[in-house]
C-alpha positions in Angstrom: 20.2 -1.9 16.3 19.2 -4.5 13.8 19.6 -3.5 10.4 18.7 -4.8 6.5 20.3 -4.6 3.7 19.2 -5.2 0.5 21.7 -4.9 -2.2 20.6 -5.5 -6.1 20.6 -3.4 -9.4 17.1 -1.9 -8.9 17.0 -1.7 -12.7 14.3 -0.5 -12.3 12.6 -0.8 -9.0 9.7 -2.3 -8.8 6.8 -3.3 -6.1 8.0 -6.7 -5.6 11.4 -5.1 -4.3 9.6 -3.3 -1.7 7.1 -5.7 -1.0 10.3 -7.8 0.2 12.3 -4.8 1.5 9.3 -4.5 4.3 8.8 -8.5 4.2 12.0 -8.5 5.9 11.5 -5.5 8.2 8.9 -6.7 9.5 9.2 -10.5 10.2 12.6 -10.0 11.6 11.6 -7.0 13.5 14.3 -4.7 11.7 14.7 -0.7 12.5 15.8 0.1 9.2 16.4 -1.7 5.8 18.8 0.0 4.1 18.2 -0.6 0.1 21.7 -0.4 -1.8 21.9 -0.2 -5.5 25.3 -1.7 -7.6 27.6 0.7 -8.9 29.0 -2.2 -10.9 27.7 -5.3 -10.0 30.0 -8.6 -10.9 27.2 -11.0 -10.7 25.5 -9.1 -14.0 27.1 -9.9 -17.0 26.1 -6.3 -18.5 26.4 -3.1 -17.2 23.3 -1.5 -15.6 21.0 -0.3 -18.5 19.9 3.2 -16.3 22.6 5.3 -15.1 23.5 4.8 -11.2 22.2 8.6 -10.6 18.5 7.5 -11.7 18.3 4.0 -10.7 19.4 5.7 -6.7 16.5 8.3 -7.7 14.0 6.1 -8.7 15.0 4.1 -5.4 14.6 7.0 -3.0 11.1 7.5 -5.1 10.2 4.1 -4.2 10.5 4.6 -0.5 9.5 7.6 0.0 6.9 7.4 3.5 7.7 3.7 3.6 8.8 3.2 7.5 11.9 2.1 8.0 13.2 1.4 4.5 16.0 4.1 2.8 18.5 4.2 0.1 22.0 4.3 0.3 24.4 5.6 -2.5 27.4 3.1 -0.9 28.4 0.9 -3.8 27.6 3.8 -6.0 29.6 5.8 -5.0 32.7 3.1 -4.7 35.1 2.8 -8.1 35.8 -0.2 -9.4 33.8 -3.4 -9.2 30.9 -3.7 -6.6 31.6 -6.5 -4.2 28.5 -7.6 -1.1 31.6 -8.8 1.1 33.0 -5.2 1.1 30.0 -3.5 2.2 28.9 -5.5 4.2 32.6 -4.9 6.0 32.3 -1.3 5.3 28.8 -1.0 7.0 30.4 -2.8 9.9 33.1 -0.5 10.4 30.5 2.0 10.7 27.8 0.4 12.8 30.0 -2.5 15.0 27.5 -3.2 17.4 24.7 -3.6 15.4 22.9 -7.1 14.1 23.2 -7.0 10.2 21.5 -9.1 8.3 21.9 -9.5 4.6 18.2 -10.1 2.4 18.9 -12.0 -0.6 17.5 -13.7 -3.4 16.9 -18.0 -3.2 18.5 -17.7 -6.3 21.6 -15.3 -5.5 21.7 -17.8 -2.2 22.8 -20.9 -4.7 25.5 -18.9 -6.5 26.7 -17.9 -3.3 30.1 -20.3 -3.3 31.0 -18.2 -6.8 30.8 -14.7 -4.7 34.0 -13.2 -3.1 34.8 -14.8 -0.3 31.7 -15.8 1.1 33.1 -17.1 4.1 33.6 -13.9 5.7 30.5 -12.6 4.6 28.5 -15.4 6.5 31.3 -13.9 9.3 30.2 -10.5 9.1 26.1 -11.3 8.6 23.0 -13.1 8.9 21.8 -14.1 5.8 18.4 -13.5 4.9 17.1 -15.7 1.8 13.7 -14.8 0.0 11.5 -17.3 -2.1 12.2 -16.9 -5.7 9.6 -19.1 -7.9 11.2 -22.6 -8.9 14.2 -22.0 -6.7 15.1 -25.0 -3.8 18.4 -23.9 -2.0 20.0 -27.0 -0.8 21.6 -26.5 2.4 23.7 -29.5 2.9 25.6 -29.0 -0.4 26.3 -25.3 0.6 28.0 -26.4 3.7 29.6 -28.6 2.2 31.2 -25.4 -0.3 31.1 -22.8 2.9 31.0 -24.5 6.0 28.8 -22.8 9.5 26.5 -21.5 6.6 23.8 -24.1 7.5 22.8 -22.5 10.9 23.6 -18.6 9.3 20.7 -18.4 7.3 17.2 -17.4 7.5 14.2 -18.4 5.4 11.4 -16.3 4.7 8.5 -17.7 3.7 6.9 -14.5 1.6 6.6 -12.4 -0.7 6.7 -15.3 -3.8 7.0 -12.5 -6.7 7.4 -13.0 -9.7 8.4 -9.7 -11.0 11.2 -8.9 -12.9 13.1 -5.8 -14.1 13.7 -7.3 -17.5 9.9 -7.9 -17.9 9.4 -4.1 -16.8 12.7 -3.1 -19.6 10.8 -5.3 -22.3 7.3 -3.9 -21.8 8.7 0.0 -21.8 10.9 -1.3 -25.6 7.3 -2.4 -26.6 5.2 0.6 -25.0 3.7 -1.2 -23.1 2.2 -0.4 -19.4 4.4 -0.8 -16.2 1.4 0.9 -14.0 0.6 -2.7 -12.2 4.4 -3.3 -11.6 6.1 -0.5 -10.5 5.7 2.6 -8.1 3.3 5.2 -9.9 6.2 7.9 -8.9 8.8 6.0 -10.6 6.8 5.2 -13.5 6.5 9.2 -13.9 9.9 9.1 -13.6 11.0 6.7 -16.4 8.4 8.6 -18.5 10.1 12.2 -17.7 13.5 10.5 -18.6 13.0 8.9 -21.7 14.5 5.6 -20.0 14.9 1.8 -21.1 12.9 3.1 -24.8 14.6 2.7 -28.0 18.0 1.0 -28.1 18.7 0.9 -24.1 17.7 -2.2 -23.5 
């Protein structure tokens, strides 16, 4: 079993997130990508602007009929602050013969040294690094910082999106459309829920 995971805030969801999300599935030949929104997510300096219960409905909106791609409420429905390292070990525990490989940002790939102990999370999974645009990960000075991580990682060479959930937050504050950039179920959603308007963003 070869599994993805792709952890974020999903704050909102949008296309580019599963364009990636089956990116991955398919050029690594995964049987599942499992797509786990933050409870509490340390690398964000603010709290998620939606509440976990819509961002994981919106998520399980997104996917819906998409082969091989599903949510899971994991870090949501852990207290305290939201780690990668400890799911990934917790997904382990569960699944110990299985290949896991972990789909991240080039971006979130260059912070990597500041996450919780990133050592053992190289230990515990393949690393799967997407294209951000303007983002060069340089490999030499992350082994110099977490050594073995050189030969860990995987580079995909698409999707190169540029679409971000504070673009789709900003456009919603302004009433603006979010048709071309997010799911049209999800875009219902958001609608029906009175979310990111007003004063939540």
């Amino acid at each position: 079993m070869k599994i993805g995971v792709f952890g974020g805030t999903f704050d909102p969801v949008h296309r580019a997130h599963i364009a990636l999300a089956e990116a991955a599935r398919d050029a690594l030949r995964l049987d599942k990508v499992m797509l786990v929104p933050a409870g509490h997510p340390m690398s964000r300096n603010e709290l998620p602007v939606a509440p976990a219960k819509d961002r994981l409905a919106m998520l399980r909106l997104a996917v819906k009929g998409k082969k091989g791609l599903e949510v899971s409420d994991l870090e949501i429905d852990r207290s305290g602050p939201t780690y990668t390292v400890d799911s990934i070990t917790q997904l382990r525990k569960s699944a110990p013969a299985a290949e896991i490989y972990f789909i991240m940002g080039c971006d979130s790939l260059v912070q990597l040294p500041e996450w919780k102990d990133p050592a053992r999370l190289i230990a515990l999974c393949r690393l799967v690094a997407v294209p951000r645009p303007g983002c060069a990960a340089d490999l030499e000075k992350l082994e110099k910082k977490i050594p073995g991580i050189s030969k860990n990682v995987i580079f995909l060479k698409e999707p190169n999106l540029d679409v971000s959930a504070t673009v789709i937050r900003d456009r919603l504050a302004n009433n603006e459309t979010i048709d071309d950039i997010v799911p049209a179920t999800v875009a219902e959603y958001i609608k029906k829920h009175h979310l990111y308007t007003g004063g939540n963003t």
